[in-house]
C-alpha positions as CSV (number, residue, x, y, z in Angstrom):
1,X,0.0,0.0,0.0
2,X,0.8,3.5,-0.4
3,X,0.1,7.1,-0.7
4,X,-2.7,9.5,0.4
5,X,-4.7,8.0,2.6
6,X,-2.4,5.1,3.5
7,X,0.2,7.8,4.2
8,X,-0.1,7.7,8.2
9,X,1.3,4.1,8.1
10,X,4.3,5.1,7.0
11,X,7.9,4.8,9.2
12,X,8.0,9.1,8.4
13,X,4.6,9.3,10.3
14,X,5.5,7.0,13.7
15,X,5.9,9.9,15.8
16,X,2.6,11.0,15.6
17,X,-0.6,9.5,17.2
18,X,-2.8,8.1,13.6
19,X,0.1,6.3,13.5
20,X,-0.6,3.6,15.5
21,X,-4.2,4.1,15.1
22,X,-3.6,3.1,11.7
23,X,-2.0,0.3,12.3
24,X,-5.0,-1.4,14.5
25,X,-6.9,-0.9,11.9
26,X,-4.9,-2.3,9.4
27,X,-5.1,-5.6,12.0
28,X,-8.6,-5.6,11.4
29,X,-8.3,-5.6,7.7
30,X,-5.4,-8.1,8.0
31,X,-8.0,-11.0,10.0
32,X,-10.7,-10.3,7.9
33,X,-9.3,-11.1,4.5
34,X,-6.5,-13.4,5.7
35,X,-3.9,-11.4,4.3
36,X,-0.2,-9.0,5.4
37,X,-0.6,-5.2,4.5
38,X,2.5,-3.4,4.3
39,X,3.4,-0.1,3.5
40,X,6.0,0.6,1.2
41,X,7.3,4.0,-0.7
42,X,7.8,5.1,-3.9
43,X,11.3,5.2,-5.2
44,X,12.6,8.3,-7.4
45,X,9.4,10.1,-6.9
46,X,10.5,13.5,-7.0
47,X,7.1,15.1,-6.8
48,X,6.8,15.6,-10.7
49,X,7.3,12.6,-12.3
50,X,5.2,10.1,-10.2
51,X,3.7,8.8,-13.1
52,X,6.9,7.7,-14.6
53,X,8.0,6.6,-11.5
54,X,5.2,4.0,-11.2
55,X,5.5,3.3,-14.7
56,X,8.9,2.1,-14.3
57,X,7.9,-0.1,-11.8
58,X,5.5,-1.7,-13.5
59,X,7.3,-2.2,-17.0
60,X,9.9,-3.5,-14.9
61,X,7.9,-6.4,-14.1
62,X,6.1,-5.6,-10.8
63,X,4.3,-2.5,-9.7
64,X,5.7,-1.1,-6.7
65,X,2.5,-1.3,-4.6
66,X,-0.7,-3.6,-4.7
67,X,-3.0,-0.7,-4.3
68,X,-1.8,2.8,-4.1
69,X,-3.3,6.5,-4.2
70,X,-2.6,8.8,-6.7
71,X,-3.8,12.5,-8.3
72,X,-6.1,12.6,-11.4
73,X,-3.4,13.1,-13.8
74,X,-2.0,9.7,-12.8
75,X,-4.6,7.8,-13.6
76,X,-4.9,9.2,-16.9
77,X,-1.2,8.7,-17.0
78,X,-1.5,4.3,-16.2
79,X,-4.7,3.9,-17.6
80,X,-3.7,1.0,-19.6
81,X,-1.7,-0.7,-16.9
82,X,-4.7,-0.3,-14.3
83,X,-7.6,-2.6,-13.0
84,X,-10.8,-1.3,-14.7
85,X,-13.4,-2.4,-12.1
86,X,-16.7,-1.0,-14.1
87,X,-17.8,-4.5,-14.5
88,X,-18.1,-4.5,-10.5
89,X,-18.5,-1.0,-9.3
90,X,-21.7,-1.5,-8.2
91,X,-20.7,-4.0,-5.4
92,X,-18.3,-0.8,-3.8
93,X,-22.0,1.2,-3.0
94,X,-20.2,4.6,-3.7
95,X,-22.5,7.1,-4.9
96,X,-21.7,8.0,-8.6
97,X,-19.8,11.3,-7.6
98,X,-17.4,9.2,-6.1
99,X,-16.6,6.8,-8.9
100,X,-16.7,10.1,-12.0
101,X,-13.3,11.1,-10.6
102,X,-11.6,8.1,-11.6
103,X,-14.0,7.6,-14.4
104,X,-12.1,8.2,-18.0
105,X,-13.1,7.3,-21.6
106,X,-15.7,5.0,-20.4
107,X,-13.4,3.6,-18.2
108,X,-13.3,3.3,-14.6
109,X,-9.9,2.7,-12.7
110,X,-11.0,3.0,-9.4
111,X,-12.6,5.6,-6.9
112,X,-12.1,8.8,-4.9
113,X,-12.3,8.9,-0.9
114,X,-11.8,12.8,-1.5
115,X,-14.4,15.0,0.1
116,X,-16.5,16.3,-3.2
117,X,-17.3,19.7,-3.4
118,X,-14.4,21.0,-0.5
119,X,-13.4,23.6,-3.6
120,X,-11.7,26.3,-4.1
121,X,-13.7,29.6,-3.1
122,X,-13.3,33.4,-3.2
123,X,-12.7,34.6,0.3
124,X,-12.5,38.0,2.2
125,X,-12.3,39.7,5.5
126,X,-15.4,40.6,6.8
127,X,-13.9,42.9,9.4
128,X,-12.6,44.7,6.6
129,X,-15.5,45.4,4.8
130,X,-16.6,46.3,7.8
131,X,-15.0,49.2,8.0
132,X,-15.0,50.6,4.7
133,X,-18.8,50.8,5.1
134,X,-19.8,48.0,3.2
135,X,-23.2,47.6,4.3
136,X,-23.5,44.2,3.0
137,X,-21.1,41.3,2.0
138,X,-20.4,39.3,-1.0
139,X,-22.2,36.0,0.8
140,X,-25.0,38.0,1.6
141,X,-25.3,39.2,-2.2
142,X,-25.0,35.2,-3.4
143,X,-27.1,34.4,-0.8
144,X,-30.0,36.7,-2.1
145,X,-29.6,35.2,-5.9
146,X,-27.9,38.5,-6.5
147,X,-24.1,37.2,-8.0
148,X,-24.7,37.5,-11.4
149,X,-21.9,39.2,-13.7
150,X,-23.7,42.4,-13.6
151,X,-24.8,42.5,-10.4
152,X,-20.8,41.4,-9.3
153,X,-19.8,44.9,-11.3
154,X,-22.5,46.2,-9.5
155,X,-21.1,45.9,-6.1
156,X,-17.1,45.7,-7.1
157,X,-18.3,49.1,-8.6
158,X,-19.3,50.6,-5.0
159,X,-16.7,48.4,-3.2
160,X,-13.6,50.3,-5.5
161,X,-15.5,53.7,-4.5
162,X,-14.7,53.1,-0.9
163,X,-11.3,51.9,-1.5
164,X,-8.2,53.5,-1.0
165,X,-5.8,54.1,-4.2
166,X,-4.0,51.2,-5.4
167,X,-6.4,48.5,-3.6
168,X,-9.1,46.7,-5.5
169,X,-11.8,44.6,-5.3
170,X,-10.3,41.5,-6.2
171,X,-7.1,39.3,-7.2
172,X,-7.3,36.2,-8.6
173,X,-4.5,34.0,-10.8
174,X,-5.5,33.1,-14.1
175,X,-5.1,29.6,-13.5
176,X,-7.2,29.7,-10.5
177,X,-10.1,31.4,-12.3
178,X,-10.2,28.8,-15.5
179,X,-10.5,26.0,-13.2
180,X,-13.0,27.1,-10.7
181,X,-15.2,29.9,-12.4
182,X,-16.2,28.4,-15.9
183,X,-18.4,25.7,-13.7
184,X,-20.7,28.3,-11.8
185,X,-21.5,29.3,-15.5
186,X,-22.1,25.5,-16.6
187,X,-18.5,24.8,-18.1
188,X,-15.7,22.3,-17.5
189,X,-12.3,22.8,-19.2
190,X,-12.3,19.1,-20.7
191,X,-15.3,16.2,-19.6
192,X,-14.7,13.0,-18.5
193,X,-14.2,11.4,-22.2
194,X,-11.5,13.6,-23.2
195,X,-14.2,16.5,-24.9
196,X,-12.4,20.0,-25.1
197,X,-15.0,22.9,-24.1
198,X,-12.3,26.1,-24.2
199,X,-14.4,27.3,-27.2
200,X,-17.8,27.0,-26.0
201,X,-20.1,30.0,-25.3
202,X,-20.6,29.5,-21.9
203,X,-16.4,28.5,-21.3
204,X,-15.6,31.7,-22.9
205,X,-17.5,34.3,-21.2
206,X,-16.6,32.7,-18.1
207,X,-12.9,33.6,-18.8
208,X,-13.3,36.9,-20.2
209,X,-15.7,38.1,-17.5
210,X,-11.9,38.3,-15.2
211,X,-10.6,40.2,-18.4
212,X,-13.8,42.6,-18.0
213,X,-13.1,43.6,-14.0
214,X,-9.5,44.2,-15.2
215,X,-10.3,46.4,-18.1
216,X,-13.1,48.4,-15.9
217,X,-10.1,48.5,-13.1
218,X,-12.4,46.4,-10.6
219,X,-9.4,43.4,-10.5
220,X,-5.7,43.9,-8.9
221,X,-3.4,44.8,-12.5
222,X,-1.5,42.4,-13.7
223,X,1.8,43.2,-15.2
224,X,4.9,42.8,-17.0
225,X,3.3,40.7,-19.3
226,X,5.0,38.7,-21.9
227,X,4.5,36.1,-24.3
228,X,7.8,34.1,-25.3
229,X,8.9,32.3,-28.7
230,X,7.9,28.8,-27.0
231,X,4.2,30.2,-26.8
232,X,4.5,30.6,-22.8
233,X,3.3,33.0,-21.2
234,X,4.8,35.1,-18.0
235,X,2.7,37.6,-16.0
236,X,2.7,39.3,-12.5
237,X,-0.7,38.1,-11.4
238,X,-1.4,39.5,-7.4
239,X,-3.4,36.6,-6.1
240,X,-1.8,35.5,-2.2
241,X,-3.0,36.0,1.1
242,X,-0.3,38.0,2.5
243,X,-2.0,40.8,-0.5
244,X,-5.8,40.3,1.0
245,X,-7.2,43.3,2.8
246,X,-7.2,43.0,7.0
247,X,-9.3,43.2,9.2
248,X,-6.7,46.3,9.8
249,X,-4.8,47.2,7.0
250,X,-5.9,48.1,3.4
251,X,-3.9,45.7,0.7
252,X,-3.6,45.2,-2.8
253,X,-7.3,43.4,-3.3
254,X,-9.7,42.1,-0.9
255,X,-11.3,39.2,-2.3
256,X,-9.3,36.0,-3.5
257,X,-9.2,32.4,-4.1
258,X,-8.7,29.8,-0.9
259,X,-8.5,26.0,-1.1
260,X,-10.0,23.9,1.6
261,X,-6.5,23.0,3.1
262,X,-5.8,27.0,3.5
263,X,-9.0,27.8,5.3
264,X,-7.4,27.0,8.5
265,X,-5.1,30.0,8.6
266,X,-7.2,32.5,7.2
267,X,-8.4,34.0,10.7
268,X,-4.7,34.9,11.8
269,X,-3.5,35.5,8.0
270,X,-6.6,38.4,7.9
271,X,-6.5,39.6,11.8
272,X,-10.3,38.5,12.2
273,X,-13.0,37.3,10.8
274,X,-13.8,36.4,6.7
275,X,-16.1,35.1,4.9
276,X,-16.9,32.9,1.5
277,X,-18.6,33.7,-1.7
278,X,-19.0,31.2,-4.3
279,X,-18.1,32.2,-7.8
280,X,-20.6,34.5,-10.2
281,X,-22.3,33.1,-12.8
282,X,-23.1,34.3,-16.3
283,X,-25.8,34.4,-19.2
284,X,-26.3,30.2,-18.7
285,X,-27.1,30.5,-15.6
286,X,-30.5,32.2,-14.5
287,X,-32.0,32.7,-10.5
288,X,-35.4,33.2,-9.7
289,X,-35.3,33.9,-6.1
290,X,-32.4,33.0,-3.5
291,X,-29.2,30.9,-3.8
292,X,-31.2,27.4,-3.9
293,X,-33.0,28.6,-6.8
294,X,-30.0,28.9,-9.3
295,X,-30.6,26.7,-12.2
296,X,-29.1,23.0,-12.4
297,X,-26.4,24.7,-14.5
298,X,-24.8,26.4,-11.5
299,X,-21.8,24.3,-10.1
300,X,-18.8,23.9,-8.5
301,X,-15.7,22.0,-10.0
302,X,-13.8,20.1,-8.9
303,X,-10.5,20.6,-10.7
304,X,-7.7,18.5,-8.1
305,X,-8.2,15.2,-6.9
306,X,-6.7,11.2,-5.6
307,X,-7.8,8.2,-6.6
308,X,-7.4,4.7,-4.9
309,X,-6.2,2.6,-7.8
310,X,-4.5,-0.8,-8.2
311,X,-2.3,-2.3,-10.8
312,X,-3.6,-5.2,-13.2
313,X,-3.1,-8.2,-11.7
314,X,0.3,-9.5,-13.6
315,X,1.7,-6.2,-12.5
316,X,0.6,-7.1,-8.8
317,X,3.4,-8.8,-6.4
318,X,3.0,-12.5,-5.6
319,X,1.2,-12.5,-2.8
320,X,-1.3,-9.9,-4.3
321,X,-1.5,-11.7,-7.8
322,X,-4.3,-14.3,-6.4
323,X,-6.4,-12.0,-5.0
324,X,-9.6,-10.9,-7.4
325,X,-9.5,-7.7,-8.1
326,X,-13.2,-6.8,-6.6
327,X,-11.6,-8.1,-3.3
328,X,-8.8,-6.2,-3.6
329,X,-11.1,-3.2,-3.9
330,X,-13.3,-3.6,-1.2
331,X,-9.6,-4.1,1.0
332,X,-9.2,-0.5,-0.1
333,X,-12.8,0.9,0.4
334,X,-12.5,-1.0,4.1
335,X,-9.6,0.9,4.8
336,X,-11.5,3.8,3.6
337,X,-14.4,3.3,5.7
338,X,-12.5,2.8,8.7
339,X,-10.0,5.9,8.6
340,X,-12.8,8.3,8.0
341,X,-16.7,6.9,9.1
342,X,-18.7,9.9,8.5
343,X,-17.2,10.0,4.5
344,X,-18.2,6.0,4.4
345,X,-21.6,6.9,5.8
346,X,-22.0,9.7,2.9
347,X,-20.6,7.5,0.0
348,X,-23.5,4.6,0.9
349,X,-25.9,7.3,1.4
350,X,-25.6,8.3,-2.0
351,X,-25.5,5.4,-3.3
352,X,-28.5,4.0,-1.6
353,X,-30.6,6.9,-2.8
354,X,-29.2,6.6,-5.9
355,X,-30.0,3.4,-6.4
356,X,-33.6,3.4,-5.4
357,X,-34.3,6.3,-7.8
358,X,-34.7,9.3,-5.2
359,X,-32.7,12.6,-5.0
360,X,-29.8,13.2,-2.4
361,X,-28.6,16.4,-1.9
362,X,-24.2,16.2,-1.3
363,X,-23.7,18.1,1.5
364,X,-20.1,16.9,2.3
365,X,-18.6,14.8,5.0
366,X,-19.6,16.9,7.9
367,X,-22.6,19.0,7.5
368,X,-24.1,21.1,9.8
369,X,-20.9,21.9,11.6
370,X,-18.9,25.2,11.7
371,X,-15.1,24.2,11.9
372,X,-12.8,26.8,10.4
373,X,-15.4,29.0,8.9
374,X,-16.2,32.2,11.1
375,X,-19.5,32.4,10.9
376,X,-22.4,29.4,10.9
377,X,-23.7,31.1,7.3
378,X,-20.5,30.7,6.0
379,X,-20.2,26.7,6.8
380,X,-23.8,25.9,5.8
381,X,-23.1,28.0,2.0
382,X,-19.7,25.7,2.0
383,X,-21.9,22.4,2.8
384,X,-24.4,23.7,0.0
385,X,-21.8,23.6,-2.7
386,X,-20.9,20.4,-2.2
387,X,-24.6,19.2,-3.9
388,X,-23.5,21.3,-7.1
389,X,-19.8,19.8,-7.7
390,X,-18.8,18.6,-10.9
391,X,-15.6,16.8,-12.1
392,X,-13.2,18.9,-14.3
393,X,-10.6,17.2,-16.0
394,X,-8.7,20.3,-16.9
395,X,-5.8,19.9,-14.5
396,X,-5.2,16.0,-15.7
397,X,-4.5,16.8,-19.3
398,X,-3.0,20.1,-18.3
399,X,-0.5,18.1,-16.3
400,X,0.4,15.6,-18.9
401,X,0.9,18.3,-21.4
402,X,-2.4,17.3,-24.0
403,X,-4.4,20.8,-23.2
404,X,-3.1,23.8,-22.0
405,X,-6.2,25.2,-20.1
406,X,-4.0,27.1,-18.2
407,X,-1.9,29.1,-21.0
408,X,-5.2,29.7,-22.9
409,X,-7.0,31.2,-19.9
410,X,-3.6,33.4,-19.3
411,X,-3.8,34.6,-22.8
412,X,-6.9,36.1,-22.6
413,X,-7.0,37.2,-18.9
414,X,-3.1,38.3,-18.9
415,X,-2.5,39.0,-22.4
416,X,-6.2,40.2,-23.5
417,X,-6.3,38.0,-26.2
418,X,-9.8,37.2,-27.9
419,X,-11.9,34.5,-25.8
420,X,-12.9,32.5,-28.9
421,X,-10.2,32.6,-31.1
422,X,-7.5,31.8,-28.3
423,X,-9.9,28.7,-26.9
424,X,-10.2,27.5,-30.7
425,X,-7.2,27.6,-31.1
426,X,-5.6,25.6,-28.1
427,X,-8.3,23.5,-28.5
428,X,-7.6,22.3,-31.8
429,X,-3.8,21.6,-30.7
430,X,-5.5,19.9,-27.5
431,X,-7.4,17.5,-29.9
432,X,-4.2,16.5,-31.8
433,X,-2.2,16.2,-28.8
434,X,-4.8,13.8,-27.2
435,X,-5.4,12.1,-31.0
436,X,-1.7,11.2,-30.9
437,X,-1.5,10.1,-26.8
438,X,-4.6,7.7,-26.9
439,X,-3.8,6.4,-30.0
């Protein structure tokens, strides 16, 4: 075993408490199907290569691990070399959103444990705001259905009025923007069978809404621009934390992006209290009334994720060689189950409901509780978003070189290049470049 998940039974981790936990639990798995877990690490992983590292394993003649976690791009990467378990996914009872992520070309390698729907949000301090006058906040404006394009002018509009010279609105990286705002206006990057969507309407004005703010001087500047002979692109793009407004001090923006991991520091990192707001949506979307009544074409992507997956079985080591591959997956889901109860309980809830035909609404692993968020509002908006995720393959074929979502985003956010012409274009060399890879 190795990665993710199976991390905390590793010698590195000994020191700490899950450790040993871990380790129980493993003897549980261990009785039950008669069989020796061990942990074991990848060699000459250096971080940015782990596909080829695991490749290199297997081609050698053995895969380095019997069942092993690893990032979207990865299992794109070993498709070929991987168990496809869709002939027994159903016997895993994981609702579907849990099986899309490892889901490719009509194939599916495998499943996520990941939490769907903990995205990436925009984020401010409401202390700040505060203090400017800002009678109400960005959560409250999404809250009311009111977080449309215009209606996001709107109030960046009256937000910049109040703001002191040289800080705005908002800052957000290119890259960041492609892979979370296309979504709440009905877009992915690239779907789950390889389709490339950086020319469609709805992609498009996603991506040049950010070009918009900046040209109406509602979005932090981004300079020293420059495209190079290699078709790169370098920019200056003001997008951190240590650049957010405080609760105290006026900065270079005050709304940005924040990943789930980073939500734990934002209290100290802004001297107070913040706050969420989803992303805006465009002309695909339309609202009647509140949040809940945004059309299904509102979501939230998910754009970063880890798969458990397992080598075919010639690849396996001997002891693992004899065990059928549905067993060795429900090892894996087990382990699953046991390190985190409240994700198994939401996986077979889904599925369950699912399965019998009824609706369930994703509200996350822990719903109804506060934890790093400032405010109770905040959490249950955060819990809501998790019923509207979708998977976004962007960063896989980005990472493997096929589609560069990221450069064509940068073009027309950074370099103010035209929406459709720069998404037909690195589309088309997207199509070839996956023509020639899946070949």
């Amino acid at each position: 075993m190795n990665g993710g998940i199976w991390s905390k039974l590793s010698e590195n981790n000994k020191d700490n408490a899950d450790y040993a936990v871990g380790w129980d639990k493993v003897t549980q798995l261990n009785e039950k199907y008669n069989i020796d877990i061990q942990y074991v690490e990848l060699q000459n992983d250096d971080g940015y290569s782990t596909s080829d590292a695991i490749q290199a394993t297997i081609t050698s003649g053995e895969c380095f691990a019997d069942l092993f976690t690893a990032s979207d791009d990865v299992t794109v990467a070993l498709r070929n070399y991987l168990v496809d378990i869709s002939s027994f996914v159903d016997e895993l009872q994981m609702g579907s959103i849990y099986i899309e992520p490892a889901t490719w070309s009509g194939h599916t390698y495998g499943f996520t444990y990941d939490n769907m729907g903990s995205v990436y949000v925009l984020v401010y301090s409401r202390d700040y705001l505060k203090s400017i006058g800002m009678d109400v906040t960005p959560t409250e404006k999404f809250l009311a259905g009111e977080w449309s394009y215009d209606d996001c002018k709107e109030y960046f509009t009256e937000l910049k009025a109040k703001l002191p010279d040289g800080t705005y609105p908002i800052g957000v990286h290119s890259n960041h923007w492609a892979s979370m705002a296309p979504a709440a206006n009905g877009a992915v990057s690239v779907d789950s069978d390889g389709g490339i969507h950086l020319a469609d309407d709805n992609y498009v004005e996603a991506i040049e809404f950010y070009r918009e703010l900046l040209d109406l001087g509602l979005a932090a500047p981004i300079t020293n621009v420059a495209k190079n002979e290699d078709g790169s692109i370098n920019a200056d793009q003001p997008y951190g934390h240590a650049d957010m407004c405080t609760a105290t001090e006026a900065k270079t923006f005050v709304i940005t992006m924040a990943e789930a991991w980073q939500m734990n520091g934002l209290e100290s990192t802004l001297s107070g209290e913040w706050g969420i707001v989803p992303w805006p949506w465009g002309s695909n979307v339309t609202c009647e009334g509140d949040y809940t009544t945004l059309s299904p074409e509102y979501h939230t992507a998910q754009s970063i994720w880890t798969n458990m997956l397992a080598p075919q079985k010639e690849y396996r080591g001997a002891g693992a060689k004899d065990i059928p591959d549905e067993v060795l997956f429900m090892i894996a889901k087990d382990w699953c189950d046991l390190d985190n109860p409240s994700g198994a309980a939401a996986r077979t809830a889904m599925y369950e409901a699912e399965k019998a035909g009824q609706p369930y609404e994703n509200l996350g692993y822990t719903p109804g509780t506060q934890g790093d968020f400032s405010t109770a509002e905040d959490a249950a908006l955060y819990d809501w978003l998790h019923s509207r995720v979708m998977v976004d393959w962007g960063h896989a074929v980005q990472e493997l070189g096929y589609v560069r979502v990221n450069r064509s985003a940068a073009y027309i956010i950074a370099g103010g290049d035209d929406g459709r012409s720069t998404g037909e274009s690195f589309k088309s060399e997207g199509e070839q470049a996956m023509a020639d890879a899946f070949k």
